[in-house]
N, C-alpha and C positions, 0 to 999 in steps of 0.2 A: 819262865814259862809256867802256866798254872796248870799242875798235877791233874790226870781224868779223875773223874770224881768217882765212886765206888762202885755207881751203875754203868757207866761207860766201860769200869775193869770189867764189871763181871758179865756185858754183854761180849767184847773181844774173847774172854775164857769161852762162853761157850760156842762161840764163831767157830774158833780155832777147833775145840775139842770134837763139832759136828764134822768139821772137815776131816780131821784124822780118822771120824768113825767112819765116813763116807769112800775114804780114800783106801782104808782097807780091807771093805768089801771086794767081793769078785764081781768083775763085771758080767753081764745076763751073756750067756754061749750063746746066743739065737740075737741076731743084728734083726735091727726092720726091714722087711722086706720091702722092696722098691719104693724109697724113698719120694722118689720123684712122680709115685703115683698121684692121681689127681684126687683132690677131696671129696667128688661123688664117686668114686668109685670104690674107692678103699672100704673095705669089710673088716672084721674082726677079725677073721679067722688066719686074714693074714699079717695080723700085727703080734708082736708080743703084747704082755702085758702092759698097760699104762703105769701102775706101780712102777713094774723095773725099770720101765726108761727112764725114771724119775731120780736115778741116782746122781747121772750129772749134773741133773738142775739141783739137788742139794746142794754137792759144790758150789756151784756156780752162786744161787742164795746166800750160804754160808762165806764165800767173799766177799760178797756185796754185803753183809750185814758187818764184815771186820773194817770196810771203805767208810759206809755209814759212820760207824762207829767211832772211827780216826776223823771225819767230818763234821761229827758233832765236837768232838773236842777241839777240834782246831777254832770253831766258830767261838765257843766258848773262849775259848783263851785269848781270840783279838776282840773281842767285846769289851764292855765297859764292867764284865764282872756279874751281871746279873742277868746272864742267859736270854734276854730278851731279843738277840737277834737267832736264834736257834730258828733252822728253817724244819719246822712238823709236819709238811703237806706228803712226803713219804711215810709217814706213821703206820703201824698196821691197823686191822680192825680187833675188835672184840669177836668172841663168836655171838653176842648179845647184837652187837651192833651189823654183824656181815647176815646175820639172818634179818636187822630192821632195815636194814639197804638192799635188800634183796626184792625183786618186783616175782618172781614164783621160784620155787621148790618146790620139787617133783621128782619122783626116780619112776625108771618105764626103759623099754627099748624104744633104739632109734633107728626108724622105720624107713628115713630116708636123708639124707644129705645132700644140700646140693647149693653150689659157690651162688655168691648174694654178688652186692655191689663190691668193691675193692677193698680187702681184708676185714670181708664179715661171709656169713654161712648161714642158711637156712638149713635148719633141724626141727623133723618131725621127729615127736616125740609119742605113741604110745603108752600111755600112761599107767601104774600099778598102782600108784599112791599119790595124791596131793596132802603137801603138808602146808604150804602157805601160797595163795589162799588153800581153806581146807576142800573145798570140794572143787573141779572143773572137769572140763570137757574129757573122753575117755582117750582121743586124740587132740594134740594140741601139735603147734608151729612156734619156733623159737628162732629170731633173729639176732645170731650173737655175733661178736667177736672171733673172729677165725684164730683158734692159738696156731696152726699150722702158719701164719706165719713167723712167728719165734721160734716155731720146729716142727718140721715138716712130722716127725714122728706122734704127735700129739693130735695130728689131722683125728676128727672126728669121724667116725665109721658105720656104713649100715650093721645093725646087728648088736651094737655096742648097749649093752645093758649099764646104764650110770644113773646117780645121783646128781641132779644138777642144782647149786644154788643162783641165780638169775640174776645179775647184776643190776641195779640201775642204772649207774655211771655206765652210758652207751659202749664206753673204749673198752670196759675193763673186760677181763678173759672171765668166764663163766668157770668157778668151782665146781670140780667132777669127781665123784666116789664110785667106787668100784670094786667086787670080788668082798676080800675080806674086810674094805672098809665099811662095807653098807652097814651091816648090825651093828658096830658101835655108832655111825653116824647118825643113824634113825634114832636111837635112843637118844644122844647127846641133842638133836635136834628139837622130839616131842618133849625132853625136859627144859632147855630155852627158850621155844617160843612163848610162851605168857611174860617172861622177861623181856625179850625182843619186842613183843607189842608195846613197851612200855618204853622203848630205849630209842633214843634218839638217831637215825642216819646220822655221821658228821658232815658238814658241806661240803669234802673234799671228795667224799665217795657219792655225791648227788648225781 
């Protein structure tokens, strides 16, 4: 059986090592409250933060990147030796390339929520800043992807003050920053886009 190759070790190390970081945190004293509320209705005020709930889905990530990982090797090793059936269409992105796949970026409060057609959501967005495109409308409407349904606690909220990066790919879940992540993201963002305009979507994320 042919050995993982150096990158496949050293993705597994850090799988694993996320996971023990993750696993020995405490978890957030304050549960979501009514889980089973509906997606217009739920506000801010009565959710914890988005950060905290975000400890499990590390785990959960952080497995799925050690599955990956034992999947690439395995392909590799019944192949012909030259990696050519390796399936990439799970790849991640760049942040060069998640902001050139991106159809708007924008951070604002969100003014209103309310269920679309079957596992999507309509989100009014009040707008503070447009970074890509640079300027638009002071209100805008955003037809995304519902993450409530992968978890109800991730349900989008009136009130909810986020950074959203806008997918193109219709399925994909919409990128959200928040609280302490805004000022690093604003900065990492006004410093990629002139790269991003330059960078190619891949066609998996179209």
């Amino acid at each position: 059986m042919t050995e993982p190759t150096e990158t496949e070790e050293t993705r597994l190390r850090r799988a694993f090592a996320l996971i023990g970081e993750e696993a020995g945190r405490a978890s957030p004293a304050t549960a979501p409250a009514d889980r089973a509320a509906s997606v217009g209705t739920r506000t801010a005020a009565t959710r914890p933060r988005r950060k905290q709930r975000r400890v499990r889905a590390a785990l959960a990530i952080a497995a799925a990147a050690c599955v990956a990982a034992i999947v690439v090797t395995v392909t590799v090793t019944v192949g012909d030796g030259s990696g050519a059936d390796v399936d990439t269409t799970g790849r991640g992105q760049t942040f060069p390339e998640a902001l050139a796949c991106a159809t708007a970026v924008v951070e604002g409060d969100l003014t209103a929520v309310r269920p679309a057609s079957q596992g999507r959501v309509h989100v009014t967005v009040s707008v503070d800043r447009w970074f890509k495109p640079s300027t638009g409308p002071a209100t805008t409407r955003f037809d995304l992807a519902d993450p409530a349904v992968a978890d109800p606690a991730e349900a989008y909220a009136t009130g909810d003050h986020l950074l959203l990066l806008v997918p193109r790919r219709k399925g994909q879940i919409t990128d959200t920053y928040q609280g302490q992540e805004l000022r690093p993201m604003r900065d990492r963002i006004t410093r990629t886009l002139l790269e991003a305009a330059h960078t190619t979507c891949p066609p998996e994320f179209q």
